[in-house]
C-alpha positions in Angstrom: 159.0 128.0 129.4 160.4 127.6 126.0 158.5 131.1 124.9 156.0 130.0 122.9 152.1 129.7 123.5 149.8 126.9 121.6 146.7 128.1 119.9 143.9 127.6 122.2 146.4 130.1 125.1 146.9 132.8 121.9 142.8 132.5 121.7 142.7 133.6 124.9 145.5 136.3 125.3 144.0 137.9 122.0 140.5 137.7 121.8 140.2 136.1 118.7 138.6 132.8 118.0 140.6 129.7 116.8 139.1 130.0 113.2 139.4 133.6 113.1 143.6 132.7 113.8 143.6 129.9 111.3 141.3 132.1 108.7 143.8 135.0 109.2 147.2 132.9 109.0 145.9 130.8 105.9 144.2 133.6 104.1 146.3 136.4 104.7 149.4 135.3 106.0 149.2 137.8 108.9 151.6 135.5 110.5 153.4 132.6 110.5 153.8 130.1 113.3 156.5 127.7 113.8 154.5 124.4 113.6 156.0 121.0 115.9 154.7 117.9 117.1 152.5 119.8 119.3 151.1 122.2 116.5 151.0 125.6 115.9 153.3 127.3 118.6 152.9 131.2 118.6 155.6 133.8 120.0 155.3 137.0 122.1 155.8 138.6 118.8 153.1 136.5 117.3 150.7 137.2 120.1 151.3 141.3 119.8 150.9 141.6 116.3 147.5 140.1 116.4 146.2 142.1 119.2 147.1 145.1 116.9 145.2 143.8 114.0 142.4 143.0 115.8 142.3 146.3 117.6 142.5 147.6 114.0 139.5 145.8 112.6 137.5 146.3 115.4 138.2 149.8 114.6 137.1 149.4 111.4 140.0 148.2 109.1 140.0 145.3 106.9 142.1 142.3 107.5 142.6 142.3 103.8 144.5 145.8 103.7 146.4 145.4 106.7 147.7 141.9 107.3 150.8 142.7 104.6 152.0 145.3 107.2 154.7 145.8 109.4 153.9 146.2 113.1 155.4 149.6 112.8 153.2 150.8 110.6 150.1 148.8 112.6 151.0 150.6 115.4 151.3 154.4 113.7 148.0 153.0 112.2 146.3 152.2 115.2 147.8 155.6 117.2 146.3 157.6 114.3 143.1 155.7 114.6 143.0 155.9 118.3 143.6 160.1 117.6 140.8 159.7 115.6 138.3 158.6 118.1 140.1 161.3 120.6 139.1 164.4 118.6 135.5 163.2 117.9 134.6 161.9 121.3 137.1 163.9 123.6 138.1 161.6 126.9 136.0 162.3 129.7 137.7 165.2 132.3 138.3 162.8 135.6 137.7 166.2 137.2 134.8 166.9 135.7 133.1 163.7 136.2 134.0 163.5 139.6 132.5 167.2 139.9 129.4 165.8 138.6 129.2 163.2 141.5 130.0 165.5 144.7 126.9 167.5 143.4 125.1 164.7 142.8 124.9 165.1 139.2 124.5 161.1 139.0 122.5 161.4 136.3 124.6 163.1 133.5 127.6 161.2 135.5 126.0 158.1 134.8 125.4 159.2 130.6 129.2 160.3 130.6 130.5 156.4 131.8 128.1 154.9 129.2 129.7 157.1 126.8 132.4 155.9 127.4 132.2 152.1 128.1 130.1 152.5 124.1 133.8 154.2 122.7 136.1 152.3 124.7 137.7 149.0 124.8 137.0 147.3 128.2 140.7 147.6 129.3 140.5 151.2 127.8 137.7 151.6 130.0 139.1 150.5 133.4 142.8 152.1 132.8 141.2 155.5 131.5 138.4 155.9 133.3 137.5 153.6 136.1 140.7 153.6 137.8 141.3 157.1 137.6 138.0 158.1 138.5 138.2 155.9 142.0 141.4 157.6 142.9 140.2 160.6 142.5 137.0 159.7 144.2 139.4 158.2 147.5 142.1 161.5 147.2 138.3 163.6 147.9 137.5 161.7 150.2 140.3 161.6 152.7 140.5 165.1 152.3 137.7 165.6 153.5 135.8 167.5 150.2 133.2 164.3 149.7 131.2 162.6 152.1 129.9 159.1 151.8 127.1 159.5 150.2 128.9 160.8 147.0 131.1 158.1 147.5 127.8 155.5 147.4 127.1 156.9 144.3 130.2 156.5 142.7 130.4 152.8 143.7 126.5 152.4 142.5 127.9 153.5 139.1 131.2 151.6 138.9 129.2 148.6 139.9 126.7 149.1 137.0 129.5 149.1 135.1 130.8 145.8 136.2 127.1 144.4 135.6 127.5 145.7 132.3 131.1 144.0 131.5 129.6 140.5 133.2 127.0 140.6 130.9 128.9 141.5 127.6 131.7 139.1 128.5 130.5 136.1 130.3 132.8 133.5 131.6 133.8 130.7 129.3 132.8 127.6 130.4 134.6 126.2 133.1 137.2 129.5 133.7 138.4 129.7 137.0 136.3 131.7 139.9 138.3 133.9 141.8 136.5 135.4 145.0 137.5 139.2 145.7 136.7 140.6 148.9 138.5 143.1 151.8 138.5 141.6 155.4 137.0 143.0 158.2 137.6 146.4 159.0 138.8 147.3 155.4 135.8 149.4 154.4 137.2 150.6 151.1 136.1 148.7 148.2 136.8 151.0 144.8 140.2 148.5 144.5 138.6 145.5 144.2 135.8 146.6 141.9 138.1 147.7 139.4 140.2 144.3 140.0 136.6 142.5 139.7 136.5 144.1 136.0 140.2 143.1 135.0 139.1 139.7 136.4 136.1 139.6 133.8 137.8 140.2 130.7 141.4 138.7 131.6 139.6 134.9 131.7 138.4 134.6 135.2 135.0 134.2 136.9 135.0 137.2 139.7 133.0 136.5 142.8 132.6 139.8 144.1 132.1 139.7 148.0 132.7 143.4 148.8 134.5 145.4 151.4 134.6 144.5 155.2 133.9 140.5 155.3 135.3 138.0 157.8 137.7 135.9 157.1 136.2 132.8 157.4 132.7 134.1 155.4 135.3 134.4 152.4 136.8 131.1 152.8 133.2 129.7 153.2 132.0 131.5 149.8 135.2 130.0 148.1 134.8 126.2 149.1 131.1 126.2 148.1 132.0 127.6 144.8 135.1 126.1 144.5 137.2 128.5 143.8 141.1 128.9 142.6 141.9 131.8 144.2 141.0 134.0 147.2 141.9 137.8 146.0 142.3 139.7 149.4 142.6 143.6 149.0 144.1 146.1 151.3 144.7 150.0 150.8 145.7 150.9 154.5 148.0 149.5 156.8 149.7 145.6 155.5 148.3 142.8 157.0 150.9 141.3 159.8 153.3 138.5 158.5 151.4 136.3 161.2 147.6 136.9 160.0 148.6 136.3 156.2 149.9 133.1 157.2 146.9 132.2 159.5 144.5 133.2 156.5 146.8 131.6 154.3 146.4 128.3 156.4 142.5 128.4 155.8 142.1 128.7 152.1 140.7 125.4 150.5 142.7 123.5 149.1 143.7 123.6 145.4 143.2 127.1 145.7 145.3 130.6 145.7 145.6 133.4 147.9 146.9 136.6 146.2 146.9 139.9 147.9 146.6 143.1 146.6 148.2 146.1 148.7 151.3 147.1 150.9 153.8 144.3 151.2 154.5 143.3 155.2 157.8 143.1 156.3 158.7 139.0 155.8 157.7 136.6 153.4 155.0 134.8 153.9 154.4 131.1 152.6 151.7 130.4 150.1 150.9 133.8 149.0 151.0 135.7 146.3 151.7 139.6 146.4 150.9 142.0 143.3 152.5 145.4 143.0 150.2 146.9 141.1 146.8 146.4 138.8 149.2 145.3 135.6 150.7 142.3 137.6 147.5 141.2 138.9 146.2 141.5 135.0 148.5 139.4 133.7 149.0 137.1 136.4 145.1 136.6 135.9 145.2 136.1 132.1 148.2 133.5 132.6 145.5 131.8 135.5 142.6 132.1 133.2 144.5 130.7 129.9 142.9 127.5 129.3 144.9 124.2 128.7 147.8 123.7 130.5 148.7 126.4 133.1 151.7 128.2 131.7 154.6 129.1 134.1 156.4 132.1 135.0 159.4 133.4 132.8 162.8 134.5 134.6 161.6 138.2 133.4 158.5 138.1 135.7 159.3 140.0 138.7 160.2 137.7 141.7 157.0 139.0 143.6 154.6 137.8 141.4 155.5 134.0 142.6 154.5 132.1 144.9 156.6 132.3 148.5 159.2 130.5 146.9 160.3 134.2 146.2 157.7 136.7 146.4 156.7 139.9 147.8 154.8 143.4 146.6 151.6 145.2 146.7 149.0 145.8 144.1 146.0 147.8 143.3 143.7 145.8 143.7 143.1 147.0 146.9 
């Protein structure tokens, strides 16, 4: 890979539309692409300077005023900004909020997330809140200070939330389905909600089976919808070298099977492994750029190919 991303790929890895990157380069000369044979081409560089301008406008900024800056002083703009938002809408207390659950507060628990998911980016929202809320929800748990029925309502409300983010952003047409599910006997599904909601806004179309399914009920659900990839999560033991490659084996073809969790012992052929809810984000934003499907660079980490070379666990367990 040369290093450089055509339009309709920046479009994606933005959240811009192509006239709103045409209208800002010819305009305002936010930036300046090389152009070739093949059109615009956009670097790394490129691609992060416009996700700080449009987290500025969003924000309230006008393209006008801003697109003669330097990134440093996008950046100090956007931190001062984001400080901004802090100190008139504190962030939610993890501790607090999960408080309000193991009482069953779920009503003013409930008014808290949508106070947040109205302030907060969607990415915001799962990094800041939604992840750390399930871990604290699953440290409770196994130690014993929450039962299950707390722990129902927390997933009620983190599903809600992933309702919310379906509805708001909708699938392009034609973006790839990924099914998400844990296999039998892996009742814990917190992991893959949250990796159901990177899915949504990183360009994919999440098929959320839940926790505790048969293998071949999640093969099943991907051939009828004809899925790309098969997203398996684990948060206890790994799965054996031998069962990965057996459930490997079944998965349709065309399609992927990444796993999210502890990495067994030996490479297994044909699957991807994910250390952690970052890899699997950008591995599905790379899956869910449209056009053609860009390849890894050498700086990816080994374990996030294929089992060419691969290995490592995620959180999307």
């Amino acid at each position: 890979m040369d290093g450089h991303y055509p339009i309709r790929a920046v479009a994606k890895l933005t959240g811009l539309s192509i006239d709103t990157l045409r209208a800002w380069e010819r305009r305002y000369q936010a930036i300046v692409p090389a152009r070739t044979d093949r059109g615009r081409q956009y670097t790394h560089e490129n691609i992060q300077r416009l996700i700080l301008l449009r987290e500025l406008v969003e924000r309230g900024q006008t393209i006008s005023q801003i697109a003669p800056m330097p990134d440093a002083e996008l950046r100090k703009a956007l931190a001062n900004t984001q400080a901004a938002v802090r100190k008139a809408a504190p962030n939610v207390s993890i501790h607090e909020l999960v408080d309000l659950f193991a009482n069953f507060e779920h009503t003013r628990a409930n008014a808290e997330l949508g106070r947040q998911a109205a302030l907060l980016s969607p990415r915001d929202l799962v990094y800041g809140v939604v992840l750390p809320l399930l871990r604290e929800v699953g440290q409770r748990w196994h130690r014993g200070e929450i039962g299950i029925a707390q722990e129902h309502l927390v997933s009620s409300a983190v599903h809600h939330l992933l309702g919310s983010m379906v509805r708001l952003y909708p699938p392009r047409p034609g973006a790839p389905r990924i099914v998400i599910a844990t296999l039998s006997g892996e009742l814990h599904e917190f992991g893959i909600m949250a990796a159901a909601m990177i899915a949504t806004f990183s360009g994919l179309n999440p098929l959320l089976l839940g926790p505790n399914l048969p293998a071949a009920e999640m093969m099943q659900a991907a051939r009828k919808t004809s899925a790309s990839i098969v997203l398996v999560g684990c948060s206890g033991a790994p799965v054996s070298p031998a069962a990965l490659a057996e459930l490997a084996a079944t998965v349709p073809e065309g399609a992927e099977l990444w796993v999210g969790g502890p990495e067994p012992s030996g490479a297994v052929p044909g699957v991807f492994f994910l250390p952690d809810m970052e890899s699997f984000e950008r591995l599905c934003i790379v899956r869910g750029t449209p056009g053609p499907q860009t390849v890894f660079t050498a700086s990816e980490p080994d374990r996030l190919r294929s089992a060419h070379g691969s290995g490592g666990d995620s959180g999307a367990d």
